[in-house]
C-alpha positions as CSV (number, residue, x, y, z in Angstrom):
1,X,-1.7,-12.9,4.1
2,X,1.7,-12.1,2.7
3,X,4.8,-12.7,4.8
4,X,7.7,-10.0,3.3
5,X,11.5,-10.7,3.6
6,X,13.9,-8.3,3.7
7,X,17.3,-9.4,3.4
8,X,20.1,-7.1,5.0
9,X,24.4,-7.5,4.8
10,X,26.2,-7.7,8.1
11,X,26.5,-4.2,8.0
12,X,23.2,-3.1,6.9
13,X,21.7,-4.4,9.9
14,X,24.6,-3.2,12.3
15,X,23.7,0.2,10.7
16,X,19.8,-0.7,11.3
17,X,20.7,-2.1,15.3
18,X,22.3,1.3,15.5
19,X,19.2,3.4,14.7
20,X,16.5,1.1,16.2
21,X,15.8,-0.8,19.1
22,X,14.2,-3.9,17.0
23,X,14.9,-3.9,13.5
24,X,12.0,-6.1,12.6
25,X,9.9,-3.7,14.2
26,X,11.6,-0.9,13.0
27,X,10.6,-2.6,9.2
28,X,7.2,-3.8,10.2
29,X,6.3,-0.4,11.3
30,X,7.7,1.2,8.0
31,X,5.6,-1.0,6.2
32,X,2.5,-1.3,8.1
33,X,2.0,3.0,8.0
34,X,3.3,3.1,4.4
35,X,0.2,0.7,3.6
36,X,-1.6,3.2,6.0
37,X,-1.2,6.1,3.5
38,X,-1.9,4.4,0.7
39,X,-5.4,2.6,1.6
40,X,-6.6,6.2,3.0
41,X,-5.6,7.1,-0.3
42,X,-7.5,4.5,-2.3
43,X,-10.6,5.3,0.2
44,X,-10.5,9.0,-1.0
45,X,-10.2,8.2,-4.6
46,X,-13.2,5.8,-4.3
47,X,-15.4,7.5,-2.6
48,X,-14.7,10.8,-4.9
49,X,-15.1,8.4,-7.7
50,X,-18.3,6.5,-6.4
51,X,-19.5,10.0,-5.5
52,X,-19.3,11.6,-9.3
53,X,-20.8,8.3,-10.2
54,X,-23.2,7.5,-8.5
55,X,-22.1,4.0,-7.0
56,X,-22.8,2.8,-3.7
57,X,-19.5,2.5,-2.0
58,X,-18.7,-0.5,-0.4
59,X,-18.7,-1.1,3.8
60,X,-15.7,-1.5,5.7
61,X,-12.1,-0.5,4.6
62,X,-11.2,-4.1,3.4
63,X,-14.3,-4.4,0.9
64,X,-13.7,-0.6,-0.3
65,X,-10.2,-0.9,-1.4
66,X,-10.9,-4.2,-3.3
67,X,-14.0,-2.4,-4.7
68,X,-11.7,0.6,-5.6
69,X,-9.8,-2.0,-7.4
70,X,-13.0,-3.9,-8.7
71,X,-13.8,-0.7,-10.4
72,X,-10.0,0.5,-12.3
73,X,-10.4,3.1,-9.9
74,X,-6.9,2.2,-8.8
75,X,-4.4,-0.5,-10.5
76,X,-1.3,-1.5,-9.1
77,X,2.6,0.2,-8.7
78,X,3.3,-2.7,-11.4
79,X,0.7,-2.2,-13.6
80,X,0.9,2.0,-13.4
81,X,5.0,1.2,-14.3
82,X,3.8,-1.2,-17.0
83,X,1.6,1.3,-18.8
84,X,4.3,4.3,-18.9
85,X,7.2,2.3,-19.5
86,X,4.7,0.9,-23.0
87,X,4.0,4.8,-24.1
């Protein structure tokens, strides 16, 4: 599991303590819905792909994103911004 740093200036996090109780929750909570949204987005896209196709989806939500992966149904931020920065 990865652990994420965030590095903040004096400042930033006086700004942060101002709008947050914990800032470490504040930016674990931030992170942990953003991830959310996305893997309820990679489920859709797989199961409308495995769907058209034919393909037995995966069980559980861990096994059907790295299928949706597995497959090219979805690639990475980097490797999406690698592709159009390359046409």
């Amino acid at each position: 599991m990865p652990d994420i740093t965030v590095t903040l200036s004096d400042t930033e996090n006086m700004a942060m303590q101002y709008a947050a109780v914990s800032v470490q929750d504040w930016a674990d909570n931030a992170l942990k819905r953003r991830a959310e949204i996305a893997k309820d987005e990679i489920i859709d896209k797989l199961i409308k792909h495995c769907n058209a196709n034919n393909v037995a989806i995966a069980t559980g939500e861990d096994a059907q994103v790295a299928q949706a992966y597995d497959l090219g149904v979805v690639k990475t931020a980097a490797a999406r911004h690698a592709e159009a920065k390359s046409l």
